[in-house]
N, C-alpha and C positions, 0 to 999 in steps of 0.2 A: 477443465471448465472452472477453472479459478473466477471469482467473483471479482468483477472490472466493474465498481464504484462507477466511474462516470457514463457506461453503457446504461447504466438501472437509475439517474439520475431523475428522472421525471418521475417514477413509480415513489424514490423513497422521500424528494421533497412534499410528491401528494400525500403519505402517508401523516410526514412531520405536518404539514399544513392542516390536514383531518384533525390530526391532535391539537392541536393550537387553537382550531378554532372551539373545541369542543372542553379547552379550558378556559380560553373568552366568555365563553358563553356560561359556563356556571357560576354557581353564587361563590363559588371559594376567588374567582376572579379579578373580586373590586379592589379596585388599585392598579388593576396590574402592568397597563399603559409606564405606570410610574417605577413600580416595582423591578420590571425585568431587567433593568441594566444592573443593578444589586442582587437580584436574583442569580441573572446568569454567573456572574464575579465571581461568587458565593460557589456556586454550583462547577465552575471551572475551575476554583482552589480546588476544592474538595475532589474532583476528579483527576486531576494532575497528581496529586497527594496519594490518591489511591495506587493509580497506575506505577508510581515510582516507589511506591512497599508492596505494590502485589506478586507474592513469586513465579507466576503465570506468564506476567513480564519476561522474564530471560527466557521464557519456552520459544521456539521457532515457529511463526505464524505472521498471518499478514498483519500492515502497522495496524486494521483499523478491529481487531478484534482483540486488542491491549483497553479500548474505551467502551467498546459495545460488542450486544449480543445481536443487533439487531438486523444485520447480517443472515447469520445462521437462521433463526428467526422466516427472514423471507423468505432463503431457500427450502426450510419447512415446509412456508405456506404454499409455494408452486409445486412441491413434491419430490424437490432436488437436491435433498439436505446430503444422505446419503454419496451423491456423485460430488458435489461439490465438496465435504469431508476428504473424499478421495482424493479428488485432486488437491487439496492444500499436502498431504499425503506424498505423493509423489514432486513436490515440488520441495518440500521441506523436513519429508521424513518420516522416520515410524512413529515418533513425539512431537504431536504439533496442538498449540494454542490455537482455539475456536471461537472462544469469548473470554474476557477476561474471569471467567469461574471452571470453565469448562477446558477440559484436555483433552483430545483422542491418542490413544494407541494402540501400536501393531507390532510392540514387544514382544515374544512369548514371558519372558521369563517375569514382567511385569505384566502381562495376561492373567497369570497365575497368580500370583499374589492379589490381582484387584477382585478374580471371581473364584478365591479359594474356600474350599467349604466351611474354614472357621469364619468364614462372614462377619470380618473386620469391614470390610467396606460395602454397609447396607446400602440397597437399591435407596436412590435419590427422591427429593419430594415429586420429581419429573412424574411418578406414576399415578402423582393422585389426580390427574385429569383422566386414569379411565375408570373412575370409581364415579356411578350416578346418583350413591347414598351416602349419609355422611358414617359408611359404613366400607370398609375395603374387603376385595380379594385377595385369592392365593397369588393373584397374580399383582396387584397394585399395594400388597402391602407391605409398607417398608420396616415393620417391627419382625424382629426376629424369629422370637417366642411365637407370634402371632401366626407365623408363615408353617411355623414348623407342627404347631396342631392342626392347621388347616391339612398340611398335603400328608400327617398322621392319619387325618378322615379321609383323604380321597386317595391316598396311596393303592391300597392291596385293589380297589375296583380298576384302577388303571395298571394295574403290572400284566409281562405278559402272559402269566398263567391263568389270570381273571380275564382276559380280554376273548381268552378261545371260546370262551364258552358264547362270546357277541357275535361273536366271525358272521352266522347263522343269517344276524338283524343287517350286520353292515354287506355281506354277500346279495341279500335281495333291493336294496338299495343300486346296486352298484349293476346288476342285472337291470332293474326298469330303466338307470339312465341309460346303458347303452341301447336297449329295446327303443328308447325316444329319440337317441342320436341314430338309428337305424332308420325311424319314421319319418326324420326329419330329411333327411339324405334322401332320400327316397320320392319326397314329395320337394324340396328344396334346391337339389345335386350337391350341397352342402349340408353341414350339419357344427353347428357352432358346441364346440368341445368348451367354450368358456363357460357360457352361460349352464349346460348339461350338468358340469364336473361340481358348478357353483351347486346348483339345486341339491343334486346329490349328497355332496357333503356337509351343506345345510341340512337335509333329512337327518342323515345319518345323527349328525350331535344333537339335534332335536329329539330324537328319538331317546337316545342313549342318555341324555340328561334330562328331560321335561316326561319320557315315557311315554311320548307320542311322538310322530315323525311330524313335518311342515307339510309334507304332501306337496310339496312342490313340485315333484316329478310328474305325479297324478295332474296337475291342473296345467304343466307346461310354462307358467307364469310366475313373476313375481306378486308375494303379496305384500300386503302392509307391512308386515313384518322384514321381510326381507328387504322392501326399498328403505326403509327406514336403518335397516344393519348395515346398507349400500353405502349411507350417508354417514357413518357414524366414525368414517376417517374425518370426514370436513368437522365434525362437530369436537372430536379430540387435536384436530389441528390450528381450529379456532381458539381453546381452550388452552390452548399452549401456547398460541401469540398473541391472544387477546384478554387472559383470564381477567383482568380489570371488569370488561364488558359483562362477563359470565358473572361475576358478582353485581355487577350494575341491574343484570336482567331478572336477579333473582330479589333486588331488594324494590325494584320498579318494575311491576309485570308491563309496563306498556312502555318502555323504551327498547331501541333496535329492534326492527321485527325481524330480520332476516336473522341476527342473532337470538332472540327467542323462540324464532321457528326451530333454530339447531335444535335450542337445549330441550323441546318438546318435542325431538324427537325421540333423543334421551333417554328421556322420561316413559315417552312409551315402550320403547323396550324395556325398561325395567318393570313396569306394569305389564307387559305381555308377561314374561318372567314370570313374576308375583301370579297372574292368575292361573298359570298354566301349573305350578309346582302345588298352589291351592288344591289344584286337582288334583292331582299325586296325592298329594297330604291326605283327600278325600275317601280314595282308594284303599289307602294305610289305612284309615279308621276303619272305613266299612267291611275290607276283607282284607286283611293281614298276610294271609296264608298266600294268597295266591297269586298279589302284586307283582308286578313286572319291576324286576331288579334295576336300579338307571344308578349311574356314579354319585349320584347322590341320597342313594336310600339309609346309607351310614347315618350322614347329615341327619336326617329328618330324626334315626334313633337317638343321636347323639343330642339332640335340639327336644328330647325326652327327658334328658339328664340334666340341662338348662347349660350344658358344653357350647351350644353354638346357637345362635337367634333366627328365625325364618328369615330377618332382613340379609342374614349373612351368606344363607343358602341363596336365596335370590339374586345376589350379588355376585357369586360363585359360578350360578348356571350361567347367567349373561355373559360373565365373562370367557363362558364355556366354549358358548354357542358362536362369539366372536373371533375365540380365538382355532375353533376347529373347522371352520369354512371354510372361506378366504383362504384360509394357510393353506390347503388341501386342494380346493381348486385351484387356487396359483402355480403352484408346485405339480399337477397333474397338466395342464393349457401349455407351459414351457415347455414340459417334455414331450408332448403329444405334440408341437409346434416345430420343436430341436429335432425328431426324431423324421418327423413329415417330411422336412426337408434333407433329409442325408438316405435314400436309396440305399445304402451302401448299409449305414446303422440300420435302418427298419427291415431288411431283410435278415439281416443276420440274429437279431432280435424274432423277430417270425419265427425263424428256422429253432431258434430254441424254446421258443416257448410251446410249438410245436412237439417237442418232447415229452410234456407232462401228460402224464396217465388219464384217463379219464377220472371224475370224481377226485380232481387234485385239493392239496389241503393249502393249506397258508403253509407249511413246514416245505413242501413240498415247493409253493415258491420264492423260500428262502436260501434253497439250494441251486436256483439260477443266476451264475454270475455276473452275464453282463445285464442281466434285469435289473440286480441291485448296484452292479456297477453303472449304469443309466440313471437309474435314482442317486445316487451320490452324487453323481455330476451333477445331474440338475438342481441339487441342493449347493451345490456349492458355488454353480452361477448365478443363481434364480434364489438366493434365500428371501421368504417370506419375511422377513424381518433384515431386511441389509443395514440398517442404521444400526447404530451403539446402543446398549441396553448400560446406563447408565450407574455409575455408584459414588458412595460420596466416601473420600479422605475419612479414615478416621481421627477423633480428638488428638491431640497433638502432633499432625501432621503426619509427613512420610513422607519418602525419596521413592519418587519412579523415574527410573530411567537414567537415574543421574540429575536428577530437578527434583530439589523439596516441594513440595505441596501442603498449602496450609489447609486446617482439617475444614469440610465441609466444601472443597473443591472439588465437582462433578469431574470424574473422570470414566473413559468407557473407552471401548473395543465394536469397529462395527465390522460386520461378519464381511459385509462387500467389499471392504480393504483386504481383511485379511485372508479371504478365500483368492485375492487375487496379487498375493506375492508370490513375485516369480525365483526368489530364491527356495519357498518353499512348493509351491505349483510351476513346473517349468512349461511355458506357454501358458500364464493363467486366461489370457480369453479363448482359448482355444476350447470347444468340446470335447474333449477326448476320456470316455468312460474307461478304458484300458489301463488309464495312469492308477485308478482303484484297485488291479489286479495285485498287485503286492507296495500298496500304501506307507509311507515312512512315517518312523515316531512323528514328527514335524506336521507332517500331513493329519494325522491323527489328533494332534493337541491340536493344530488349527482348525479345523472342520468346527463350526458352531453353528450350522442353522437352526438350532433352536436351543442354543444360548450354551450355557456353561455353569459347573457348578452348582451348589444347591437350589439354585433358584431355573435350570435346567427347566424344558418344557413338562410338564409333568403327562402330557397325553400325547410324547411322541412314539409308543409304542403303539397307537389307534393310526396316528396317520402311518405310518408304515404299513399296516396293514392294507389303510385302503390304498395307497400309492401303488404297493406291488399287486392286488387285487384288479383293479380299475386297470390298470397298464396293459395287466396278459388279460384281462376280458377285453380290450379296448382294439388291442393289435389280432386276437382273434376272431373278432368280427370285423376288422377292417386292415387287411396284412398287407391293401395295396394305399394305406393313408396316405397324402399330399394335400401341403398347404396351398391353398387356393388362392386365388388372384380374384376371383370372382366377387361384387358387390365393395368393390372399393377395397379387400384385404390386400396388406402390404405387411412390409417389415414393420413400417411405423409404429402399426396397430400394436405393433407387441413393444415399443417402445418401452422402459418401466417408470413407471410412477410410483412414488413413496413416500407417504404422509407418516403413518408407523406402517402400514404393512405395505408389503410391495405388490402392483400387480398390473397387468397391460393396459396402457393406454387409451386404444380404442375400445378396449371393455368387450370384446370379443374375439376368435378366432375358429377360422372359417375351415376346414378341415374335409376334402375329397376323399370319399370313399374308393 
């Protein structure tokens, strides 16, 4: 799905026109009738000049991402960044030019060196559009030192010897959602596994970071909170091809409503945040002893020592809460979807999971094969993250791949390519959980759905938990599952869409008991 320039021709002259008039129209404008033919000149030296010393230039890519990003850019903003990467990919290679700053790769041996743990090449300015304060997370911050005290304080609550002791909170979550996807089937003939698996794992990191669950399970619905989380790819997608506006909006509260509505949406989850860890904080004063442990009670000690500021913790949870939902219910809807349709896989899946003891532990199922051979697959077609996690060139440059790169040149790795090389995945679109049975080194270094290197997801031992949890509770209350045709569900529905996370199209799936 290579980008064909004159198919999208009417979308990108509307866009230049938007801008055009929108520079007519300001005061920095007067002249400019007169101005632009010297303007342009000017502006076409300078671009031509760039293009012919940039060393991006001799990388393999189409002609028109030697002059612009703006490209990439669009396919961002439809959610197609991800396939369209691929495809220049397959047309041009494992090193290919995206924008004239930007490079994707699907090197190993330059894999490794861009996300090796000496963290020569820090995560890119790309991250600070998911920071709501002028304050960053473990996860958007691109200082070093910065990253390595943060996941110093959340490390030991997220390892897996601190997590057994959660198993308990994230077990009864995972119980009422199927008890609802049971109510719903029931009164329905379906039961929507998207919407459930979302609620669910919103509880859960609500729980486990804020100290309270959303109760979404309880109420069946979304609340403010949650539509607002819904929205908060458009609002980091906007922010990454409009960031102009996003500073426009914040220095003129009454210009672009549709873009001030985003950034207020923003806003309010960091304010839910803020009030809800208030409370927490509230709890810590008034009784010490008996508080309910959440990943962030370090924080709050550490934020005693004047180690870390309540804006940071706030900042930390949200990102918490964003980054363990969505990730979980995507990655659960694929495989409950994957698994629906192959008879052949859901029985034999049955038939094992049917093995476990009464009163089984999490240990217990991590010693079913093709469970977590199931989950790996579905990680490695369905990664919640399939785009590049971006880093930049350090100071004086460097050689990938056989191409210098001058420093401060984004370069990155997106999982969606490289889970789908067929010299190291043989049949990569194929489903096939068995290839997991004895995995090659290759296989191994490539597998990143949730990233690589120190900067690694830091709460992939939680989603694991609940993946293999939610899966054998899901197929034992429902061993004869099928995806449904019913209410309009198709393949389409699960089409993927990807702003930064990935996740189906139609925003549901329909699932026969």
């Amino acid at each position: 799905m290579e980008f064909h320039v004159a198919s999208h021709v009417s979308q990108l002259v509307g866009v230049a026109l938007i801008a055009t008039l929108l520079y007519v129209g300001s005061p920095t404008s007067h002249g400019f009738r007169f101005a632009l033919p010297l303007k342009t000149a000017t502006y076409t030296k300078q671009a031509v000049h760039s293009v012919l010393t940039n060393p991006t230039s001799k990388i393999p890519g189409p002609w028109y991402s030697k002059w612009t990003d703006v490209i990439l850019k669009y396919q961002w903003f439809i959610g197609q960044r991800p396939y369209y990467v691929h495809s220049l990919h397959q047309k041009y290679g494992p090193i290919v030019r995206v924008s004239p700053s930007e490079v994707m790769v699907t090197d190993l041996d330059a894999i490794k060196i861009i996300y090796s743990t000496r963290e020569t090449y820090r995560k890119s300015k790309f991250y600070y559009i998911f920071s709501g304060l002028p304050v960053f997370s473990l996860f958007s911050t691109t200082d070093v030192d910065h990253h390595r005290k943060l996941r110093r304080l959340m490390a030991s609550q997220l390892s897996e010897s601190s997590l057994k002791s959660l198993i308990p909170q994230v077990s009864s979550r995972v119980e009422l959602a199927i008890q609802r996807m049971k109510e719903e089937a029931k009164t329905r003939g379906v039961t929507d596994v998207f919407k459930w698996t979302l609620f669910m794992a919103t509880d859960v990191i609500g729980e486990l970071s804020f100290g309270e669950s959303f109760k979404m399970l309880e109420q069946g619905e979304k609340n403010q909170y949650a539509k607002d989380l819904e929205s908060i790819s458009s609002v980091s997608k906007s922010r990454n091809v409009f960031p102009f506006f996003f500073q426009l909006v914040q220095r003129y509260p009454t210009a672009l409503p549709l873009l001030r509505e985003m950034d207020k949406k923003a806003k309010r989850l960091i304010g839910y945040a803020r009030q809800s860890l208030q409370r927490y904080q509230d709890y810590i004063d008034s009784d010490p002893a008996t508080v309910k442990q959440t990943f962030f009670t370090k924080m709050f000690k550490a934020q005693e020592d004047e180690k870390i500021t309540f804006n940071e913790i706030v900042v930390n949870a949200q990102a918490f809460i964003v980054a363990g939902s969505d990730t979980t219910a995507n990655t659960l809807t694929y495989l409950f979807w994957t698994v629906g349709k192959r008879p052949d896989l859901r029985d034999a899946l049955v038939k094992e999971i049917q093995t476990l003891p009464e009163g089984f532990t999490d240990h217990d199922l991590r010693e079913l094969p093709l469970l977590n051979q199931t989950i790996e697959e579905t990680l490695r077609l369905y990664s919640s993250v399939p785009a590049a996690l971006p880093r930049e060139v350090p100071p004086g440059g460097a050689d990938i791949g056989g191409y210098w790169l001058k420093a401060g040149t984004s370069v990155g790795t997106q999982s969606y390519t490289l889970h789908r090389d067929p010299n190291i995945f043989p049949e990569p679109y194929e489903f096939d959980p068995k290839r997991w049975e004895n995995p090659t080194k290759a296989m191994t270094e490539a597998f990143m759905p949730f990233g690589r290197g120190p900067r690694i997801c830091i709460g992939l031992h939680l989603a694991y938990i609940e993946l293999r949890l939610a899966t054998v509770r899901f197929f034992q209350e429902f061993p004869n599952a099928q995806v449904s045709t019913r209410e309009g569900m198709s393949d389409a529905c699960m089409d993927p869409v990807a702003y930064f996370l990935m996740g189906p199209k139609g925003k549901q799936c329909l699932i026969e008991p």
